[in-house]
N, C-alpha and C positions, 0 to 999 in steps of 0.2 A: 515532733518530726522536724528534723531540721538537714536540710541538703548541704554539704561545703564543698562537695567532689564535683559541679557543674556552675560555670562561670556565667552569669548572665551578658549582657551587650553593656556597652559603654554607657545606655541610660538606666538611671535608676529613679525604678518607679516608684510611687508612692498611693497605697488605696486611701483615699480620705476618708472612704465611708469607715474603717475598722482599721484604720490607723497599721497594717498590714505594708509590706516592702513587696517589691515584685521580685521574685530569682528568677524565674521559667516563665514561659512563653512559648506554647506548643501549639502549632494549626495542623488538623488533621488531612491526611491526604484527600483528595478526589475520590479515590478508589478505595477507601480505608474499610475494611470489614469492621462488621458489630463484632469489637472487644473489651471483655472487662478495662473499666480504667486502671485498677491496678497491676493486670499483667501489663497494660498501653503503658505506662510507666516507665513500671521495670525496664524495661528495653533501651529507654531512652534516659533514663538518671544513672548511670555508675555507681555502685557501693553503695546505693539503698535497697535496703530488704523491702519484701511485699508486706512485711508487719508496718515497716515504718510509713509507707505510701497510705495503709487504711486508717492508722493513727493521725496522720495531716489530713484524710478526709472528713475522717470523723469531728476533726477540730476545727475543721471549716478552714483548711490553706489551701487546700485544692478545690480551685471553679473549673466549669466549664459554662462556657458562653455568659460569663459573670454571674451565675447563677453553683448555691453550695448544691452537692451532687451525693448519693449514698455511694461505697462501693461497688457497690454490684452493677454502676450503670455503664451501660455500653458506649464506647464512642463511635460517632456519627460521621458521614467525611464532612468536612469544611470546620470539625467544630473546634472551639482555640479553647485550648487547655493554660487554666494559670495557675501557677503554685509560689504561694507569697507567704512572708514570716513575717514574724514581730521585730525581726531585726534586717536593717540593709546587708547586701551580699559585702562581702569584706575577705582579703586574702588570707589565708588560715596559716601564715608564718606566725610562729611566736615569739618575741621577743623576752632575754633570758634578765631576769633582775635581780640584784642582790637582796633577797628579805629575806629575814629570818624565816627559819619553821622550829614549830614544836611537834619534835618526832620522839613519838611516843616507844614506836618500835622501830626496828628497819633488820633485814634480812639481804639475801640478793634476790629474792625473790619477790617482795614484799613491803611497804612502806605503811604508817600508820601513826597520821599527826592530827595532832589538835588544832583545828581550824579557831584564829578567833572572830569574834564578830565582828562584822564591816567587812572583811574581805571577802570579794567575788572571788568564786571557783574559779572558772576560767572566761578568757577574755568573750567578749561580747559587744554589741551596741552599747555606746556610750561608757562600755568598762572593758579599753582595752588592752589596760597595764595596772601592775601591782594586783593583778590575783593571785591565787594559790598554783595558775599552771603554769606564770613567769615565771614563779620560784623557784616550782620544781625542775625547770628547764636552765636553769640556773645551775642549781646543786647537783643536779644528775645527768647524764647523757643518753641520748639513745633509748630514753621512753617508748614503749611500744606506743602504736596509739589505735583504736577498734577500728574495724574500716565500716567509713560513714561516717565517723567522728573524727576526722580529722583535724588537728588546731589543739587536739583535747590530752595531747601524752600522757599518760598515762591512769586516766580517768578512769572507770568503771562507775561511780556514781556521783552524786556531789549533796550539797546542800545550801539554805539561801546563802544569799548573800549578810543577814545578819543576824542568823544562826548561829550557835558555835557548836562547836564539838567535833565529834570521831570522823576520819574518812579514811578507808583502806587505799592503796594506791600502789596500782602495777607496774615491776620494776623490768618484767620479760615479758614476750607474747604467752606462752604458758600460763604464766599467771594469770595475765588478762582474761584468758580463753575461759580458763577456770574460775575464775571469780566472777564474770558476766555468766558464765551458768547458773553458778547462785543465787545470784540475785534473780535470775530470769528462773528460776523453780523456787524462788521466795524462800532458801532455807538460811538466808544472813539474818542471825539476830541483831536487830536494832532497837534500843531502848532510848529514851528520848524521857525527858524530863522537862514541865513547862510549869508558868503560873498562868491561871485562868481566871477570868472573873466569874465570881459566884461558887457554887459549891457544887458538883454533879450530885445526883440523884438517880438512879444508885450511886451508893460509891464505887461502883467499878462497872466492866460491860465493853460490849464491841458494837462499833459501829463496822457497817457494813451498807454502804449506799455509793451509788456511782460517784465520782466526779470528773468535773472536767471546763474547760475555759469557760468563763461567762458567755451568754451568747449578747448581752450587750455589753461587756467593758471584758477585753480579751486578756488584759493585765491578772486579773483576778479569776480565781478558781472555786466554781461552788457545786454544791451538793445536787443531785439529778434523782432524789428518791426514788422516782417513778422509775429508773433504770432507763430511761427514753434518750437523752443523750450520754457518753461520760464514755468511761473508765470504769472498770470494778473497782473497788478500793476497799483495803480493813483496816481499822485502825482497834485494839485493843489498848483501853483505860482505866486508872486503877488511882485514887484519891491517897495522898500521901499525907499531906496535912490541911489542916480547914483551917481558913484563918479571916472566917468570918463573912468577910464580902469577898475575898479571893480564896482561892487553893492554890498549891502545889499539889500536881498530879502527875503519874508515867504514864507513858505514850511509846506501846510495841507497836513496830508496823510489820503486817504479813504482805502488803506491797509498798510503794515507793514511788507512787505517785507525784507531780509537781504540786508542791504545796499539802498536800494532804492530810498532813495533822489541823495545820492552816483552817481548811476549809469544812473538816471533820468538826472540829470545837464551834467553828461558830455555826454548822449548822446545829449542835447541840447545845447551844444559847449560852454556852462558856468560850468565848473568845480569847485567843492569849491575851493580858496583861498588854499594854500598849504596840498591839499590832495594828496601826494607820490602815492599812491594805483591808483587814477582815475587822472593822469597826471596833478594836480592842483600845485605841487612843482616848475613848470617851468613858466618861464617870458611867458604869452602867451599873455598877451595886452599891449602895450604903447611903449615907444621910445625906440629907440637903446643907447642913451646916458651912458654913466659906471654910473652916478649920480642916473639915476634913477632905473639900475639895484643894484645900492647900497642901494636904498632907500629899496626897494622891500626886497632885500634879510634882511635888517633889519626887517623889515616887519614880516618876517618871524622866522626872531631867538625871535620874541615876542608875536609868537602865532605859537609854532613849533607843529602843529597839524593839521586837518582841523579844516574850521570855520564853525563848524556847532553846534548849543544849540539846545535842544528839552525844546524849551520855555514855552507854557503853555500844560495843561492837564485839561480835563473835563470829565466826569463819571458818570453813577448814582451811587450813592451810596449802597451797595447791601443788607442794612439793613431796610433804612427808604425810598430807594427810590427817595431819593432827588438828583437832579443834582448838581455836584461839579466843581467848578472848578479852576486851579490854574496858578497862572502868575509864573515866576522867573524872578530875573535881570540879564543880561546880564553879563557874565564873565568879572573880568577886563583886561584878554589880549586881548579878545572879541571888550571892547570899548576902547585899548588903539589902535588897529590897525585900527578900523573906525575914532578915532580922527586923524591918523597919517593921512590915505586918505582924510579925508575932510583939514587938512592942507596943504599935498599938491596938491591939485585942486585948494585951493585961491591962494595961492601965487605960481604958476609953470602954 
């Protein structure tokens, strides 16, 4: 849930408890009748929907009287309404820069580049230049941009920041309109491709368990089995190659959750390959030997990121209708650490 269409005041706050920024600052009238907080919202935020107000409640950005609140609760008169993000409020101009892209496709309706790893989507706290939405504001003019998303032209989805792989990207309002439908009735295929430590068991299967922010470290997204906090979330999985102490496996998503493959694998005790964030940076399969912890930590300095590509994408097309869809190649640090593990499984 993130607000950019309402300015806060000239102070900017900061919550210590949950490391949270303050946007809004709402006190309720005298006279305020008992009404949902979300409709109390609606009224007073510009170009946020009622889906995105219960998504920030659900996530704990919306208090009232510094205490987190369900949707359905009423407001009271006197009572102050705060809605705070992980990021400071900041002006949603975007500055346009010359960087390369790898465009895969492009139409006039339609954009489709190969993101590489390390570059942020679009600008944010502490990344507010050299993303993929300078670029494009760069190379192209007149990006639409969704309302509520402002700062974001021509976005519809994204991925981490060091990820690599596929992103479709809207070059008209039409398109936009049309391609956030898709995504929002889950029929964009994305197939994703990671290495994992250890081997699943099965080798294939769906995960299907909520997620949603830590409720103690908000940076990090984990698994809610119980369905009690989160998100719905699916991720479908399928074992490509075993290579002993890790795999290469795909990773379909039927949603598109933050982080979600992320926090799907390590809730299934297979964590990408050196993801720091979801405990993937540590030796968790194979021998105690210093050889093979040397081998490993090389491993590592040649693919200092997670291993996770957002490998193909498929679409309708929102002009002609027609289904699209796109492969990429595997990064070369991608396939220089799979060649390292199938080397040593032959000879070790």
């Amino acid at each position: 849930m993130i607000f950019y269409t309402v300015t806060h005041s000239e102070d900017l706050l900061e919550d210590d408890e949950d490391g949270l920024f303050e946007h809004h600052r709402i006190v309720a009238d005298a006279k305020q009748s008992l009404l949902r907080i979300d409709k109390f919202l609606m009224d007073r935020l510009p170009n946020v929907t009622r889906t995105k107000i219960q998504e920030g409640i659900h996530d704990g950005f919306v208090k009232v009287n510094d205490k987190p609140i369900k949707p359905n609760y009423k407001i009271h008169p006197h009572d102050v309404i705060t809605v705070s993000l992980p990021e400071p409020p900041r002006d949603t101009d975007v500055v346009p820069e010359n960087i390369p892209l790898n465009i895969v496709f492009e139409d006039e309706h339609v954009l489709v580049v190969n993101k590489v790893a390390g570059m942020v989507v679009h600008p944010a706290y502490q990344n507010w230049s050299g993303t993929l939405v300078n670029a494009l504001t760069w190379h192209f003019q007149n990006l639409p941009e969704m309302q509520g998303n402002e700062g974001r032209p021509g976005l519809v989805h994204r991925i981490d920041k060091d990820t690599s792989g596929l992103l479709v990207i809207a070059k008209t309002e039409m398109a936009m309109n049309a391609l956030a439908k898709q995504f929002f009735d889950h029929s964009i295929e994305r197939t994703y491709q990671a290495i994992v430590w250890g081997i699943p068991d099965p080798p294939q299967g769906t995960v299907n368990v909520h997620v949603g922010r830590s409720l103690k470290d908000r940076r990090v997204t984990v698994a809610f089995p119980e369905g009690d906090f989160g998100r719905h979330a699916i991720t479908h999985f399928k074992l490509l190659k075993d290579l002993r102490y890790v795999s290469l496996i795909e990773c379909k998503l039927e949603t598109g959750r933050t982080h979600q493959i992320r926090a799907h694998l390590k809730y299934l005790g297979h964590p990408l390959f050196n993801d720091a964030m979801y405990g993937g940076s540590e030796i968790i399969k194979g021998t105690v030997f210093s050889k093979y912890k040397q081998f490993v930590e090389n491993c590592f300095k040649v693919i200092p990121r997670q291993a996770l590509h957002a490998k193909t994408l498929g679409f309708v097309h929102p002009a002609n209708n027609q289904f699209m869809q796109f492969d990429s190649e595997l990064p070369t640090d991608f396939v220089e650490v799979i060649e390292k593990w199938e080397n040593y499984v032959k000879y070790n």
